[in-house]
C-alpha positions in Angstrom: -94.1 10.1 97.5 -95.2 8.9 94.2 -97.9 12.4 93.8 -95.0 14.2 95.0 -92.4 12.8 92.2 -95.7 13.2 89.7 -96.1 17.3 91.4 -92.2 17.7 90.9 -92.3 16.1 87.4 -95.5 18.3 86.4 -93.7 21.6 87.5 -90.8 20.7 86.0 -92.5 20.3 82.7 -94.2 23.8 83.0 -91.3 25.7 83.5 -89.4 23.3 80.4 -92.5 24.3 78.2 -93.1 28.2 79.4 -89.0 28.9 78.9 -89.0 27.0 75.3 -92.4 28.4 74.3 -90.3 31.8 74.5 -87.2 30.8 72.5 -89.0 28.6 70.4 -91.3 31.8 68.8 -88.2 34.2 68.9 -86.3 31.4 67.0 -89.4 30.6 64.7 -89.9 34.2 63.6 -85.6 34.3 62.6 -85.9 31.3 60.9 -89.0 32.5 58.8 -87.2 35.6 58.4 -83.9 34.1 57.1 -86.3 31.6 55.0 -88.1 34.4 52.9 -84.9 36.5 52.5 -82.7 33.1 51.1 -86.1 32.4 48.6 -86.2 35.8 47.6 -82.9 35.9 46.9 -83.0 32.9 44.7 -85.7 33.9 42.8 -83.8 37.2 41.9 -81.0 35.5 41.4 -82.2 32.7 39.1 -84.7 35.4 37.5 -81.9 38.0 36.4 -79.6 35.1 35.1 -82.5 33.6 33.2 -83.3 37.0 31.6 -79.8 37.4 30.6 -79.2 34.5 28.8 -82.5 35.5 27.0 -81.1 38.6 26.2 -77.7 37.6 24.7 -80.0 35.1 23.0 -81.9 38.1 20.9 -79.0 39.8 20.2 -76.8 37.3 18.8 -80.0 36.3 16.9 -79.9 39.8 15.6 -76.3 39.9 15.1 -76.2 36.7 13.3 -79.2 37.5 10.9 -78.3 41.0 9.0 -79.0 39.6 5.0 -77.8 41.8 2.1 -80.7 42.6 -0.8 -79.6 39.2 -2.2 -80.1 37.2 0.8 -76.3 36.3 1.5 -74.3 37.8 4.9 -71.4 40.4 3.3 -68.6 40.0 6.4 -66.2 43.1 6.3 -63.8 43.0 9.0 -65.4 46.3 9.9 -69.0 44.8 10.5 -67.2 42.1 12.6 -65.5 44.7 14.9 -68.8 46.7 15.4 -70.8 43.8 16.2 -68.2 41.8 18.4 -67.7 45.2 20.7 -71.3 45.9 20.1 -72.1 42.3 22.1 -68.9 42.7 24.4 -70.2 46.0 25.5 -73.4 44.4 26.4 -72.4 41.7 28.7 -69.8 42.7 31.4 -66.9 40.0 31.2 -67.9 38.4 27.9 -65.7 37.4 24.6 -67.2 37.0 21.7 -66.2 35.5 18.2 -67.9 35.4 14.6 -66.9 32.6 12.1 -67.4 32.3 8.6 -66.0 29.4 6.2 -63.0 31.3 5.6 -62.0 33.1 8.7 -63.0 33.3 12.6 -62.1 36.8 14.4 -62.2 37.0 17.9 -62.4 39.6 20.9 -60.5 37.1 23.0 -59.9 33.4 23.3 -61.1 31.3 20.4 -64.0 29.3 21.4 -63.8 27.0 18.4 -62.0 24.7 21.1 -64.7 24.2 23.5 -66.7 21.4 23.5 -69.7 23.6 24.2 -69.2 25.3 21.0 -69.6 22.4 19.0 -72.6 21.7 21.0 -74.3 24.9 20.4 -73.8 24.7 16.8 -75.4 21.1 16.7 -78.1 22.1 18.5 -78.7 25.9 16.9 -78.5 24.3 13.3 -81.3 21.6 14.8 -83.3 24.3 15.9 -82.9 27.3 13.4 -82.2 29.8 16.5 -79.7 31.0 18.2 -78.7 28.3 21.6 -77.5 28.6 25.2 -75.2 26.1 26.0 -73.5 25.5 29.4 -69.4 25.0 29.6 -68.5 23.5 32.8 -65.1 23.4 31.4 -65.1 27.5 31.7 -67.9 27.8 34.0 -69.7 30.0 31.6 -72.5 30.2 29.1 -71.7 30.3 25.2 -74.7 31.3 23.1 -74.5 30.3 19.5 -75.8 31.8 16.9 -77.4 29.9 13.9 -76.5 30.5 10.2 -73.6 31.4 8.9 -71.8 33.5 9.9 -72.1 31.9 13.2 -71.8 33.8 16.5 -70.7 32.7 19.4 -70.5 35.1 22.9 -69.6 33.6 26.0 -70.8 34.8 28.9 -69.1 34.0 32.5 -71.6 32.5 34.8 -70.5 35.0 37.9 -71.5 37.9 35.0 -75.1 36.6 34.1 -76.8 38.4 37.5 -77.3 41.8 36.7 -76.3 45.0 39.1 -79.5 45.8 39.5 -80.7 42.2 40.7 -77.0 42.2 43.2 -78.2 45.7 44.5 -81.4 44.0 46.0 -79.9 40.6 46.7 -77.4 42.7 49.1 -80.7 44.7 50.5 -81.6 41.7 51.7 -78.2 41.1 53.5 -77.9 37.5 51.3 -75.1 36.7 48.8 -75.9 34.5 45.6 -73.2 32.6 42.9 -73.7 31.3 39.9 -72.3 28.1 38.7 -73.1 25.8 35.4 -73.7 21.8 35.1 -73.6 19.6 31.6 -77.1 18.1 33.0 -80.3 19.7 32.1 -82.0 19.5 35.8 -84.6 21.7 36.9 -85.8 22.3 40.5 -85.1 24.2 43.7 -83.4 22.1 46.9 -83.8 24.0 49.9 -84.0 25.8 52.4 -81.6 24.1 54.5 -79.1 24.8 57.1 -75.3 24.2 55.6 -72.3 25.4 57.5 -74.0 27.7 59.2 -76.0 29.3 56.1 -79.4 28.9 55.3 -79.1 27.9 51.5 -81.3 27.5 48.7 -80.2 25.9 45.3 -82.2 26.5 42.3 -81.3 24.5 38.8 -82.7 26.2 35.5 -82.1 24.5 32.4 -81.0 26.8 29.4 -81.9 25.3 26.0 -83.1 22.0 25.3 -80.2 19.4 26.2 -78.1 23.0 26.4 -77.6 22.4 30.1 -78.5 24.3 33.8 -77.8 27.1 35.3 -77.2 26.7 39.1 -77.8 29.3 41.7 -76.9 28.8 45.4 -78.4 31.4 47.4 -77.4 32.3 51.0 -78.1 34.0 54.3 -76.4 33.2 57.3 -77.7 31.4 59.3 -78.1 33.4 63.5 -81.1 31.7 64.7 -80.4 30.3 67.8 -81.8 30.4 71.7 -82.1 33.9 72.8 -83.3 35.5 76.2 -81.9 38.0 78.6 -81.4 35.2 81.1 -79.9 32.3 79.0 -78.1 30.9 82.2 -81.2 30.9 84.1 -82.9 29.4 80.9 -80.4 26.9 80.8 -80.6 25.6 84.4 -84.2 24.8 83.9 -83.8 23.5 80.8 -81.6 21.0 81.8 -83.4 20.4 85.0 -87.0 19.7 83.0 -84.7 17.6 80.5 -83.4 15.1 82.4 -87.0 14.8 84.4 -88.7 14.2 81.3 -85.8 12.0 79.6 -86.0 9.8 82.9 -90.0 9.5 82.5 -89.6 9.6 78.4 -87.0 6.3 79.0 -89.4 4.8 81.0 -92.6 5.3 78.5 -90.3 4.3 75.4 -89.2 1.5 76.7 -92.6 0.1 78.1 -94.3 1.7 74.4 -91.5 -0.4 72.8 -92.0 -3.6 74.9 -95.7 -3.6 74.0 -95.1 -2.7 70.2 -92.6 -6.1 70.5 -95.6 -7.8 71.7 -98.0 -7.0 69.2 -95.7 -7.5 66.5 -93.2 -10.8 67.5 -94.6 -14.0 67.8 -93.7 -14.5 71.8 -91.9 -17.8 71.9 -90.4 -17.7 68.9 -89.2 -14.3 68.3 -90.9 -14.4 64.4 -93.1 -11.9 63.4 -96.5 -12.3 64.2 -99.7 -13.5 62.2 -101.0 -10.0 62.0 -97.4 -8.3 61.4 -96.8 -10.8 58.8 -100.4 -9.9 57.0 -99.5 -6.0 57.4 -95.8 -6.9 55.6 -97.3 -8.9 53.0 -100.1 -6.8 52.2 -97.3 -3.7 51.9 -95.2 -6.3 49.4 -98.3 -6.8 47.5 -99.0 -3.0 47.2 -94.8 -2.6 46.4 -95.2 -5.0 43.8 -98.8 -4.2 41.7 -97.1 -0.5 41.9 -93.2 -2.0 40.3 -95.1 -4.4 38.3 -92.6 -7.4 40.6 -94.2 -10.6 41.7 -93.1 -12.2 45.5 -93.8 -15.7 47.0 -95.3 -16.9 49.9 -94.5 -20.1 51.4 -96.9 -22.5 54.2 -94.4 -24.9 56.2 -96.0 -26.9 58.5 -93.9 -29.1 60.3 -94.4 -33.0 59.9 -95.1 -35.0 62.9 -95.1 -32.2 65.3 -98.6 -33.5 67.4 -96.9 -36.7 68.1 -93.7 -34.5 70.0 -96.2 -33.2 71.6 -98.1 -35.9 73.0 -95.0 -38.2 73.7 -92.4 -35.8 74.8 -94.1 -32.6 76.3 -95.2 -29.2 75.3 -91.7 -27.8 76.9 -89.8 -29.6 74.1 -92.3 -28.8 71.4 -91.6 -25.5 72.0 -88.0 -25.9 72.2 -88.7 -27.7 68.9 -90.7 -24.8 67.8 -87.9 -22.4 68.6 -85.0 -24.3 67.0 -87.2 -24.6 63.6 -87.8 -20.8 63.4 -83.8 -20.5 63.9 -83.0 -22.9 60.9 -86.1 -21.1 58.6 -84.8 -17.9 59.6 -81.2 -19.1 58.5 -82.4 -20.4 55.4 -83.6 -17.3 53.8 -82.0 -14.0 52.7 -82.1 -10.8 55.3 -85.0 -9.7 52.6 -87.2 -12.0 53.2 -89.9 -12.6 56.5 -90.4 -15.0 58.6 -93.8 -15.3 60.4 -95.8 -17.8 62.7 -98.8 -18.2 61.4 -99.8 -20.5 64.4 -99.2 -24.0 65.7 -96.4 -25.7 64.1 -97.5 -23.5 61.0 -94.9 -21.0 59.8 -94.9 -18.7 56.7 -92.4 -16.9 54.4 -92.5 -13.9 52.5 -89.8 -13.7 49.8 -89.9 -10.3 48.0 -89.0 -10.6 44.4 -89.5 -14.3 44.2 -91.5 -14.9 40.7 -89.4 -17.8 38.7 -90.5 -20.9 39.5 -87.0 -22.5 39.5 -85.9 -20.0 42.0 -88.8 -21.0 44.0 -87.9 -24.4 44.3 -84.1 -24.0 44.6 -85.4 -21.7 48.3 -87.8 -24.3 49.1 -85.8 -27.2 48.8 -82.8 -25.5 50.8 -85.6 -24.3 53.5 -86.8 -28.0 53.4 -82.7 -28.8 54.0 -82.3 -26.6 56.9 -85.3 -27.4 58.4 -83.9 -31.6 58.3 -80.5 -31.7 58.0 -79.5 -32.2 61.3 -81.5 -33.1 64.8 -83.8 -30.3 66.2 -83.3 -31.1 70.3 -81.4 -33.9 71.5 -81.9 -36.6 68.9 -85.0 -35.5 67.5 -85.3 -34.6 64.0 -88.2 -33.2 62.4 -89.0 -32.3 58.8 -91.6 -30.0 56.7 -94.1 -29.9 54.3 -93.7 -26.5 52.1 -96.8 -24.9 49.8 -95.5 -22.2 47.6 -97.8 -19.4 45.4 -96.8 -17.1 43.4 -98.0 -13.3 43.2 -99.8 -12.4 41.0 -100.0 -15.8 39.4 -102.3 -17.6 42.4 -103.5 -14.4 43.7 -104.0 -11.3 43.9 -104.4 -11.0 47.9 -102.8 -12.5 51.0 -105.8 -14.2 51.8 -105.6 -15.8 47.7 -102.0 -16.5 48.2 -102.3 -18.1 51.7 -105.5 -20.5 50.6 -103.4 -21.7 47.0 -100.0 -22.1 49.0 -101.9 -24.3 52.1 -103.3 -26.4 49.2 -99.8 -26.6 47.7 -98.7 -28.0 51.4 -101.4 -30.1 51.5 -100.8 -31.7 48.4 -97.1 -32.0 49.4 -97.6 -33.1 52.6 -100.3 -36.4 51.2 -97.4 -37.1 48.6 -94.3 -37.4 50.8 -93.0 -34.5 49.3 -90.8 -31.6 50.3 -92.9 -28.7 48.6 -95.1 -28.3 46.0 -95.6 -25.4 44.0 -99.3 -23.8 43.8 -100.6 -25.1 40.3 -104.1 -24.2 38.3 -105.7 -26.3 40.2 -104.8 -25.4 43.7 -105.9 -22.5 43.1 -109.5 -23.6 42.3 -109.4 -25.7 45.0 -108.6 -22.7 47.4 -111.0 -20.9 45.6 -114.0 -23.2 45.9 -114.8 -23.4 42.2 -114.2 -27.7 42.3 -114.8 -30.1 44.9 -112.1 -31.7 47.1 -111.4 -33.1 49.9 -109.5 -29.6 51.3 -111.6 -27.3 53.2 -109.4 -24.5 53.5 -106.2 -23.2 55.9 -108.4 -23.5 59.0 -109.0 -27.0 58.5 -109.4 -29.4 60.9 -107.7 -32.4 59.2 -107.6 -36.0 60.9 -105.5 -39.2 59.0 -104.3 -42.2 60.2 -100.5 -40.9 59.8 -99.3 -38.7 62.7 -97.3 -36.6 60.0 -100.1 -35.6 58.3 -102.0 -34.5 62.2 -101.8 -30.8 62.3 -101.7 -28.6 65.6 -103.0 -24.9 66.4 
């Protein structure tokens, strides 16, 4: 039976693979299709527009800069007719206006009014050339010219792709608009499927701080599963899926179990020594790269080896198991909790670097951990080390070695926590001599809360 479900299941999976093998290249080959048509399109698009604003920003340079012999502009309202139409005439859509100290004459609206005017002129007399500026407010582009008189033609966005550049966007069976933004972004987002198009958006800035010019690009979007026999596709299809989906379930959820297990400590439902070292070693990386500092915290639990011996190894763990509750509840959802073995549990804390803020976590950890009984009337307390990165160290291993000192010291003082100091840190380096040998020590003392297990 169990070669026949693995025959069933194998055939099943040949005729799920053959049948989407088919679709899958036919749908590849549209999509790559309706890909280069949408980029193509952009880059016309985006291209024409670009070119012109680059035109309407010669000639109003032009325009704008026709001296007499002795260097000053003569305005006759003559002059200002021919070279308004002559710019009008250039641009299909566009208004255009010339302004002098005394006078401004206009083809259409006055653009002294817009925002974007004002703009332009800041920026054009900051440059010495004519400027592009974007007008959200009209959706259009107003190119001022610099000097006096000043120029000013305003171009609608929808205008700025030329005929020629539509004529070949519609070859391609694609449709484009044009649109302006205040911010000066520059980039291309796409393509990607949206309502039922396959779009590309490109952002070109005009002139410095003169805004972008945004062009959404478009094909529609008729890739989908083809064949002469969809039905009989579709059968098999659904068929192979729900074979695979049952043996898929059954391999995620054994390849989850085991990824559990290698990662979750298994009685206490913490993460594990080696899960803890991969987080920790990512926080360090996070932090040398954001220039932030994080702590990491030793609690070992005082008194644990006489539970133990007097009451059990059942309700040492059930100790063991309450404790990571109450460590887990006394830190934020940021921070980790790990066993690093025993009655030895660590913290990360991401972002922890002020000693005060240290202190105020350790002592409500240290609160948690004894405010109440643990199982039935036993209480139970801890000893916490703390070390700072990059202060004590540089590496897990560093930070691990100065905060067990920390906890050491802590623990041989009566104290809640200790903070890792100068000279933990030497300690945990080896550079002066002590009594500590390092967090795999084997320490024996007279007290039972100083007896450690692993």
């Amino acid at each position: 039976m169990k070669f026949l479900r693995l025959g069933a299941l194998f055939g099943s999976i040949v005729l799920l693979v053959a049948t989407s093998i088919t679709m899958i290249n036919k749908r590849s080959e549209l999509r790559s299709d309706q890909d280069a048509r949408v980029a193509s399109t952009a880059f016309i698009a985006t291209q024409s527009a670009l070119a012109t604003v680059d035109r309407a920003l010669a000639v109003v340079d032009v325009a704008a800069a026709t001296p007499t012999g002795d260097g000053v502009t003569e305005i006759t309202d003559a002059r200002a007719d021919a070279t308004l139409g002559a710019l009008t005439e250039s641009f299909e859509g566009s208004t255009a206006c010339m302004i002098t100290p005394a006078a401004e004459q206009c083809t259409g609206g006055s653009l002294l009014v817009s925002d974007a005017y004002d703009r332009g002129l800041r920026l054009s007399a900051d440059v010495g050339r004519s400027v592009a500026v974007a007008d959200p407010s009209t959706d259009s582009v107003i190119v001022v010219g610099a000097g006096s008189p000043s120029i000013a033609l305003q171009i609608p966005a929808d205008s700025l792709v030329s005929s020629l550049a539509t004529e070949s966007i519609d070859a391609l069976d694609a449709s484009t608009s044009v649109t302006v933004a205040r911010t000066s972004d520059e980039g291309v987002v796409g393509p990607e499927t949206l309502d039922g198009s396959r779009v590309v958006v490109t952002s070109a800035p005009l002139s410095t701080d003169g805004g972008t010019i945004v062009v959404r690009s478009s094909v529609v979007d008729d890739a989908g599963l083809f064949g002469q026999n969809f039905a009989l596709y579709a059968a098999l299809l659904g068929l192979g899926t729900v074979l695979i989906a049952l043996a898929g379930g059954t391999f995620l959820a054994e390849r989850k179990n085991l990824e559990r297990r290698a990662t979750t400590d298994e009685l206490t439902g913490l993460v594990n020594r080696r899960e803890f070292e991969r987080l920790t070693d990512e926080a360090i990386l996070d932090g040398a790269r954001f220039g932030t500092g994080l702590c990491v915290m030793l609690v070992d639990l005082n008194g644990f080896k006489q539970i133990n011996d007097t009451l059990g190894h059942q309700f040492g763990d059930l100790v063991l198991e309450e404790c990571a509750r109450r460590l887990t509840a006394a830190v934020r959802d940021t921070d980790v909790v790990g066993r690093w073995g025993g009655d030895e549990f660590v913290i990360l804390l991401p972002g922890l670097e002020d000693g005060t803020a240290v202190r105020r976590s350790a002592e409500r950890i240290a609160g948690h951990l004894s405010s109440s009984p643990v199982v039935g009337e036993v209480s139970i307390s801890g000893a916490i080390g703390a070390a700072l990165y990059p202060r004590h160290g540089e590496g897990l291993d560093d930070l691990v070695r100065a905060a067990d000192v920390a906890m050491y010291e802590a623990k041989s003082s009566g104290v809640s926590h200790r903070i890792a100091d100068a000279r933990s840190v030497d300690l945990a380096r080896g550079t002066v001599s002590d009594s500590y040998s390092g967090p795999d020590r084997r320490r024996t003392a007279a007290s039972s809360d100083t007896d450690r297990v692993h």
